[in-house]
RODO-2510 file (C-alpha; in nm, 4 decimals, decimal comma):
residues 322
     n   res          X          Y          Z
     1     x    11,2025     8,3900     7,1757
     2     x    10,8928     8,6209     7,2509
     3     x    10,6884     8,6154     6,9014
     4     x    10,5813     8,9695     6,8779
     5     x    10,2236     8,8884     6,7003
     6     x     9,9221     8,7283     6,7631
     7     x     9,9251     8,6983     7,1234
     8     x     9,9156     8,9947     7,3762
     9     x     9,9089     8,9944     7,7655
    10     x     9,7188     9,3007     7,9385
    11     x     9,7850     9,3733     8,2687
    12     x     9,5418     9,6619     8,4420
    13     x     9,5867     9,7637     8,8207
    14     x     9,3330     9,9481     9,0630
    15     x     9,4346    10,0923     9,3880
    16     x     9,2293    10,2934     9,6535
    17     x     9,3483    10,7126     9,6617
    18     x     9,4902    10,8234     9,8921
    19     x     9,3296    11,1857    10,0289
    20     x     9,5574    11,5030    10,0155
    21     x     9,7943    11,5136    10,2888
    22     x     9,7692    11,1731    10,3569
    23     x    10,0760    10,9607    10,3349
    24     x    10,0957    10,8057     9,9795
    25     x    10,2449    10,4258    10,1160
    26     x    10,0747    10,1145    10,0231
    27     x    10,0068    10,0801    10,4041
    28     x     9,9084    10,4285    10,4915
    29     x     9,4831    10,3108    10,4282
    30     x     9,2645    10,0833    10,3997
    31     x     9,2874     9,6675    10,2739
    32     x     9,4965     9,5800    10,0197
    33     x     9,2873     9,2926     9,8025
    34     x     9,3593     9,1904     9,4180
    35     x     9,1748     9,0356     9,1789
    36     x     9,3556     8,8766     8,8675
    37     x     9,2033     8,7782     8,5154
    38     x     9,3998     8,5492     8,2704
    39     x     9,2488     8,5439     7,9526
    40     x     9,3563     8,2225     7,7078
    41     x     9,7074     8,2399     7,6713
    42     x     9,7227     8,0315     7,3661
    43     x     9,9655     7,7612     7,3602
    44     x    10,1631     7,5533     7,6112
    45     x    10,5082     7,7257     7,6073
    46     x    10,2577     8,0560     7,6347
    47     x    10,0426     7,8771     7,9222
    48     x    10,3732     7,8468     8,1440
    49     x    10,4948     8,1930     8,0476
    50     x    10,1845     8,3715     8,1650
    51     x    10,1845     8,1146     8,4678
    52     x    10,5075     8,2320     8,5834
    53     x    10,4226     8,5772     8,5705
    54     x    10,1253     8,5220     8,7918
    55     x    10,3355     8,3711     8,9814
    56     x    10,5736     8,6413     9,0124
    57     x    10,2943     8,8852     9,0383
    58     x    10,1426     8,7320     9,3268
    59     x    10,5099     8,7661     9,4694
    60     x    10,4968     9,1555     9,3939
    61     x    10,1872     9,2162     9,4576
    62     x    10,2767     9,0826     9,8111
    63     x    10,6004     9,2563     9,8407
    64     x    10,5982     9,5799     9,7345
    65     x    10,1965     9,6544     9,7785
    66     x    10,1143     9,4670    10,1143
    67     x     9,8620     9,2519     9,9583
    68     x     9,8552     8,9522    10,1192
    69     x     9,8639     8,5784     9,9161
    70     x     9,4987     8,5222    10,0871
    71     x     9,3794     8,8581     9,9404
    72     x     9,4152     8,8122     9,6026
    73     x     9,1512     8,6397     9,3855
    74     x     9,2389     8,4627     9,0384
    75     x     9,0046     8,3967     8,7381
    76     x     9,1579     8,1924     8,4673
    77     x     9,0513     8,1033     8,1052
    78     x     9,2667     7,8112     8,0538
    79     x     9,2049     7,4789     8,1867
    80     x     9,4761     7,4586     8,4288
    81     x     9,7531     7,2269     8,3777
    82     x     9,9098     6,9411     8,6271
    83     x    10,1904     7,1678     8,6426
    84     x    10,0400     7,4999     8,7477
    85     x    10,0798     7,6132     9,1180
    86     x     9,7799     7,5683     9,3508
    87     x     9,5980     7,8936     9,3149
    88     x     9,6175     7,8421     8,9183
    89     x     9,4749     7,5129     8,9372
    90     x     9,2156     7,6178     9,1464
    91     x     9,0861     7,9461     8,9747
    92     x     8,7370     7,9801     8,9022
    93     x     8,7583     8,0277     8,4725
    94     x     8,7583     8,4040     8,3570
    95     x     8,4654     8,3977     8,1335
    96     x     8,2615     8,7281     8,1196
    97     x     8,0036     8,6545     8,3709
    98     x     8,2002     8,5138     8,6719
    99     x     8,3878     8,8773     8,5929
   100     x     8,0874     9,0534     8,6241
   101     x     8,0097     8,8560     8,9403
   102     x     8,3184     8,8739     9,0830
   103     x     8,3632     9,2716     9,0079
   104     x     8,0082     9,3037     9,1363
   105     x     8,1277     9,1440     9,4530
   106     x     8,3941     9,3217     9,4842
   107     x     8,2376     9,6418     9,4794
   108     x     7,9986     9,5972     9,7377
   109     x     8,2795     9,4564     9,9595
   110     x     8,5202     9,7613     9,9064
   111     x     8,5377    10,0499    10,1114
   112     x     8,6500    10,4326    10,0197
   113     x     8,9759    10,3348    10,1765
   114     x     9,0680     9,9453    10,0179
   115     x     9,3415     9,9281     9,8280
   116     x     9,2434     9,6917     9,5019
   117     x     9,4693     9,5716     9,2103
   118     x     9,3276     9,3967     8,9317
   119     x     9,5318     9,2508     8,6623
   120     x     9,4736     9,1062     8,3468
   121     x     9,6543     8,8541     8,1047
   122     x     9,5291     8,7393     7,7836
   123     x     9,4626     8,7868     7,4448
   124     x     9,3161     9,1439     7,2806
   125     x     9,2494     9,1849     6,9366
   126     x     9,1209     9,4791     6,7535
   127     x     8,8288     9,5203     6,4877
   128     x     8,9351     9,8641     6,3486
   129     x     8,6640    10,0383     6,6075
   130     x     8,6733     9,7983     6,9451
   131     x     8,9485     9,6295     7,0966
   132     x     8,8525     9,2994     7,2441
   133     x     8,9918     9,0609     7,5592
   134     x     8,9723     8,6882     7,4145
   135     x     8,7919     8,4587     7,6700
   136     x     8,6679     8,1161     7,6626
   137     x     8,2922     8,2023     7,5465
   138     x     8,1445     8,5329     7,4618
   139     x     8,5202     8,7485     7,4258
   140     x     8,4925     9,1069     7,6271
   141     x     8,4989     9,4440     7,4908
   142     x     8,6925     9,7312     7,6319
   143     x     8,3948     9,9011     7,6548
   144     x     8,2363     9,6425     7,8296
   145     x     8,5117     9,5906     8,0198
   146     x     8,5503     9,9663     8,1574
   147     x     8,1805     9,9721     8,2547
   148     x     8,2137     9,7096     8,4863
   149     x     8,4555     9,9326     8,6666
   150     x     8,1541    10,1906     8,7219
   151     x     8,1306    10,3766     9,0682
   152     x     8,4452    10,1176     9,2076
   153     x     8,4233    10,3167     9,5713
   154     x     8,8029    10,3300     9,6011
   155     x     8,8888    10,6569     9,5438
   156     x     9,1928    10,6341     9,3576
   157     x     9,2298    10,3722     9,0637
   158     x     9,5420    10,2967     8,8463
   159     x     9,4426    10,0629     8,5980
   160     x     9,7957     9,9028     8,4041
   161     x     9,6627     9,7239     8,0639
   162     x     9,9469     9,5506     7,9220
   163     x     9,7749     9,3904     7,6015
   164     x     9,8226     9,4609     7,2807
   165     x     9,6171     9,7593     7,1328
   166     x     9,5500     9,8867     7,4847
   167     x     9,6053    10,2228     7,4356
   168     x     9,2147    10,2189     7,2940
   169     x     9,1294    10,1103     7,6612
   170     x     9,2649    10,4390     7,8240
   171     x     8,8752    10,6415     7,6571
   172     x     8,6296    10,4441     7,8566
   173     x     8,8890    10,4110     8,1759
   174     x     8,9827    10,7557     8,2241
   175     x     8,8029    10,9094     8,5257
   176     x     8,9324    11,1853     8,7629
   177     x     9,1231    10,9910     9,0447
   178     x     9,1845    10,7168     8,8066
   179     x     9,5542    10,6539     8,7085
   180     x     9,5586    10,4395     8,3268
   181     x     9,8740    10,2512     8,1883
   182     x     9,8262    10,1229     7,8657
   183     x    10,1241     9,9076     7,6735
   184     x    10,0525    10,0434     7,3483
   185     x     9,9721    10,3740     7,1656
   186     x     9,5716    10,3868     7,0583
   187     x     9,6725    10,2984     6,6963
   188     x     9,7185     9,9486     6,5160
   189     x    10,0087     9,8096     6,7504
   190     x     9,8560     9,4483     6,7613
   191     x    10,1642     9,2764     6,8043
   192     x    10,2373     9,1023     7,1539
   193     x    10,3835     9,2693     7,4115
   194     x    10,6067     9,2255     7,6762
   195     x    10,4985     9,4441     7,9131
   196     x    10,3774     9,2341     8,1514
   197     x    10,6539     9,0161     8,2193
   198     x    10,9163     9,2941     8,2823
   199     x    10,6242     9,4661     8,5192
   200     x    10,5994     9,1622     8,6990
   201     x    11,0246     9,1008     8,7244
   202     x    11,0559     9,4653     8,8726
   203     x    10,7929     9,3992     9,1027
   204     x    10,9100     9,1091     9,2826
   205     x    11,2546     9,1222     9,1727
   206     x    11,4863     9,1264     9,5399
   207     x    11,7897     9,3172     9,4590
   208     x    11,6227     9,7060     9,3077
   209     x    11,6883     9,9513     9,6179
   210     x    11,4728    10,3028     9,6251
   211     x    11,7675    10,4219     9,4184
   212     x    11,8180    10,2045     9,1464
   213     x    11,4313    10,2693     9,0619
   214     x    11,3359    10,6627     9,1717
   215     x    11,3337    10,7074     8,7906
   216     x    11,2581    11,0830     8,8842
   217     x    11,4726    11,0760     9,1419
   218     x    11,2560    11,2309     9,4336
   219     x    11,3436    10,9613     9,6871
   220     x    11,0711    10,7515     9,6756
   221     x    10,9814    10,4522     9,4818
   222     x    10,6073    10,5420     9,3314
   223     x    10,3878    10,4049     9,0554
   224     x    10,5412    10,6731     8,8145
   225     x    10,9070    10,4964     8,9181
   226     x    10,7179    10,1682     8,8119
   227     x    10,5855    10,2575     8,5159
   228     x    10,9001    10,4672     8,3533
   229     x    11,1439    10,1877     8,4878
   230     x    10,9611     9,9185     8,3150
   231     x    10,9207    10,1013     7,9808
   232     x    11,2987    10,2220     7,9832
   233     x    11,4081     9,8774     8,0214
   234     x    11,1751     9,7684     7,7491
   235     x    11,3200    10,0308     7,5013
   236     x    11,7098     9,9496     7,5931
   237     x    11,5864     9,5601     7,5152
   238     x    11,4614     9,6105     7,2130
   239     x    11,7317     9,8856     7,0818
   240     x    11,9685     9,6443     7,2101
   241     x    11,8306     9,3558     6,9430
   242     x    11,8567     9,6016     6,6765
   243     x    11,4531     9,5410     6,6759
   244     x    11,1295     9,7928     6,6161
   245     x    11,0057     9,8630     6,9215
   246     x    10,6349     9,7613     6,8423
   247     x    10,4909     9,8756     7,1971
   248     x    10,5171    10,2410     7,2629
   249     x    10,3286    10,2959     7,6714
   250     x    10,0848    10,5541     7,7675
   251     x     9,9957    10,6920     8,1153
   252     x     9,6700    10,9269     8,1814
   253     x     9,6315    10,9963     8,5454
   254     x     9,4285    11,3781     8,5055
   255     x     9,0765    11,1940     8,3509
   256     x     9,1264    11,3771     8,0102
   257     x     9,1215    11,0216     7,8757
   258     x     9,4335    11,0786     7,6340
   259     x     9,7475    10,9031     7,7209
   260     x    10,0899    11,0373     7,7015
   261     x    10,4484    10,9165     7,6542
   262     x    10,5778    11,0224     7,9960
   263     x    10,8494    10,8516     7,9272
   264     x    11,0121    11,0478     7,6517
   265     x    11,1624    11,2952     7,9494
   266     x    11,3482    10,9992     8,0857
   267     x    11,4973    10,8301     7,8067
   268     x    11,7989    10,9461     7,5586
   269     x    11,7143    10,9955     7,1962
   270     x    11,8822    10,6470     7,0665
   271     x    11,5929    10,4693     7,2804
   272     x    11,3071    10,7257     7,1419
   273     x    11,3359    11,0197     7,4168
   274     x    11,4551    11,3422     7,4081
   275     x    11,7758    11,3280     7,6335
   276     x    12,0859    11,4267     7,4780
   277     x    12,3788    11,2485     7,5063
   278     x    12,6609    11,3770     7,7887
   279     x    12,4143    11,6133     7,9094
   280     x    12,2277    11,5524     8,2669
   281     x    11,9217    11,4657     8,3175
   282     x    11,7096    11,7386     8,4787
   283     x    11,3759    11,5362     8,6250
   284     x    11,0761    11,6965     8,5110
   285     x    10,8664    11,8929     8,7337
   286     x    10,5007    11,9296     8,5967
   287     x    10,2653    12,1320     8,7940
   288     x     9,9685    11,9899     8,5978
   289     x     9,8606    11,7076     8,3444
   290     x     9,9605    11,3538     8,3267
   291     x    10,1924    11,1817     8,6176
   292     x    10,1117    11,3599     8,9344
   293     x     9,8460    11,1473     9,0638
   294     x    10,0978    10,8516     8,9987
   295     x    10,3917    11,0151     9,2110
   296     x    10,1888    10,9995     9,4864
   297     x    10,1532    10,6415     9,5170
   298     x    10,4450    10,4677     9,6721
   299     x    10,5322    10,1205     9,6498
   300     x    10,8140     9,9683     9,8758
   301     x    11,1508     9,8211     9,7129
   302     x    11,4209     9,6130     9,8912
   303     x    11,5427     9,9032    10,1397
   304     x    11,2035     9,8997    10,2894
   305     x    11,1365     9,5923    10,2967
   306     x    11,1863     9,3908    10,6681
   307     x    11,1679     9,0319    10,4209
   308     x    11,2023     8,9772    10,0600
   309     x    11,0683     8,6586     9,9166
   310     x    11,3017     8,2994     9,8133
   311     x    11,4912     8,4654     9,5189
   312     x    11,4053     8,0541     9,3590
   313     x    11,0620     8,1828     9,3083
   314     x    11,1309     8,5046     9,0955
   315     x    11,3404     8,3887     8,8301
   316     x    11,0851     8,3451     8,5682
   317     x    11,1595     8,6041     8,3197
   318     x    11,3686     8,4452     8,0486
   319     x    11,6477     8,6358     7,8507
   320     x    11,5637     8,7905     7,4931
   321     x    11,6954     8,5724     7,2312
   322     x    11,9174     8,7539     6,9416
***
C-alpha cells in the first residue's frame, strides 16, 4: 500500500519552446537531453519503488519525447543497491552542489532550440514558509532550487514537481514561456503523493492511442493531455478507495506564478469537477490564462509511434491496495 505521509516524490520537467507557427512535436527542434534528480527515497520497499519509476521514466522519456537513453543524465541520493539497473548504480549522488554543477553545465551546453526534461524524486518537507527537497547533506530549498533554473536558454520550460507541498514551488518557477505542474495545492498537503508513478505509467505505458488520451479532445496528444489524464486517473483511484484525495494538481503556463485546477473542466463532480452527470462534455476553449502554452506541446502515443518498448519493462506500477 502507498503510505500517504512522510515521504513525497517530485517530479519537474523542462522542455525547449517551440516559436509560433512552428510545429509543436517533440521532434520538430532542437536535442532532446534530460537530466534526473532522485532525492533519498527513504526505505528499501521505497528505494525499489522510485527505482522502477526511473526506470519507466527513462522508457517514456524515450518514447513519447525522443530523448534518447544516452541523453539523459541521473543524479541519485541513495547509495545504489546490487539490484538497481546500470544507470542507477552508476549515478553521480544528487547532493546540492553536483546539481549546481550539473545545471551549470547544462546551461552552457543548451541551445535556444534543445529540448531538456529534468525530473525530480525525493523527499520535500515544509517549514510553514519554505518547502524543502531532502538530500544527503545540506537539503535544497525551492527557492534555491528555482534559481538554479535562471536564464535556462531553452525557450520554453515545463517544469512537473510531483512532491509533496509543491504547489509552493510554482512562485519562484513561474516565468513567461515556462509551463509549471505542481502535485499539490500551495497549502499544507504534506502527505506523499502519487503523482509520479501514474506520470511515469502513462508515459511509457504501450497500449494509450492519441484517443484514449486527447483529454481535450483536439486530436493530438500534448502536455495538457498528460497532465489532465494523469490527475483524472488519480482522482477515480482515490474516489474509488472511498479515500481523501490528499493531492489536489496545479498547472501555470501564463508566468502569473498562481496555479490552477485545470482539471476541474474535465472531471464529473463525484471526482471534484464540475461535470454533470448524463450531460456531455463540451472541451474548454480558453483564449487566455493557464493551459495554452501546454496544448502546444505534443508528445507521441502508440499510433505514432514506429516501436514501442518490451511491455516486461513497464509493468512497475503496482495496484492500490483496499
Amino acid at each position: 500500500m502507498f503510505h500517504r505521509y512522510g515521504l513525497a516524490v517530485g517530479l519537474l520537467i523542462l522542455c525547449p519552446s517551440l516559436a509560433a507557427g512552428q510545429d509543436p512535436s517533440p521532434t520538430s527542434s532542437g536535442t532532446g537531453r534530460a537530466l534526473i534528480l532522485c532525492g533519498l527515497s527513504g526505505d528499501r520497499d521505497h528505494h525499489k519503488l522510485f527505482s522502477q519509476t526511473l526506470t519507466t521514466l527513462s522508457t517514456g522519456l524515450s518514447a513519447r519525447c525522443d530523448i534518447a537513453p544516452q541523453a539523459v543524465t541521473l543524479l541519485t541520493g541513495d547509495e545504489p543497491a546490487s539490484d538497481d539497473p546500470e544507470f542507477i548504480r552508476q549515478s553521480p549522488r544528487a547532493t546540492r552542489e553536483q546539481i549546481a554543477e550539473t545545471v551549470a553545465k547544462l546551461k552552457v551546453e543548451l541551445s535556444a532550440d534543445d529540448r531538456l526534461w529534468v525530473i525530480v524524486l525525493g523527499h520535500t518537507y515544509y517549514d510553514g514558509r519554505v518547502s524543502w527537497l531532502n538530500l544527503p547533506g545540506p537539503d535544497l530549498s525551492h527557492t534555491d532550487f528555482a534559481k538554479l533554473f535562471e536564464d535556462v536558454p531553452c525557450r520554453e520550460q515545463i517544469f512537473v514537481l510531483t512532491t509533496s507541498t509543491s504547489g509552493n514551488w510554482i512562485k519562484p518557477l513561474s516565468a513567461k514561456g515556462r509551463t509549471v505542474l505542481a502535485a499539490t495545492e500551495t497549502d499544507w498537503e504534506t502527505n506523499e503523493t502519487e503523482f509520479p508513478h501514474e506520470l511515469a505509467r502513462l508515459m511509457a505505458a504501450e497500449d494509450f492511442t492519441t484517443k484514449d488520451l486527447d483529454a481535450d479532445q483536439d486530436g493530438k496528444f500534448t502536455m495538457l493531455d498528460l497532465y489532465v489524464t494523469t490527475v483524472r486517473n488519480l482522482a477515480q483511484s482515490y474516489f474509488g478507495g472511498e479515500l481523501l484525495a490528499t493531492e489536489h494538481a496545479l498547472l501555470d503556463d501564463d508566468g502569473d506564478g498562481r496555479g490552477t485546477e485545470l482539471q476541474v473542466d474535465y472531471l464529473t463532480v463525484d471526482l471534484g469537477g464540475r461535470l454533470q452527470p448524463n450531460r456531455p462534455f463540451k472541451p474548454p476553449t480558453p483564449s487566455r490564462g493557464d493551459g495554452l502554452l501546454a496544448k502546444t506541446i505534443v508528445l507521441k502515443s502508440v499510433d505514432t509511434l514506429p516501436e514501442f518498448p518490451p511491455a516486461d519493462a513497464l509493468d512497475v506500477y503496482p495496484p492500490r491496495e483496499q
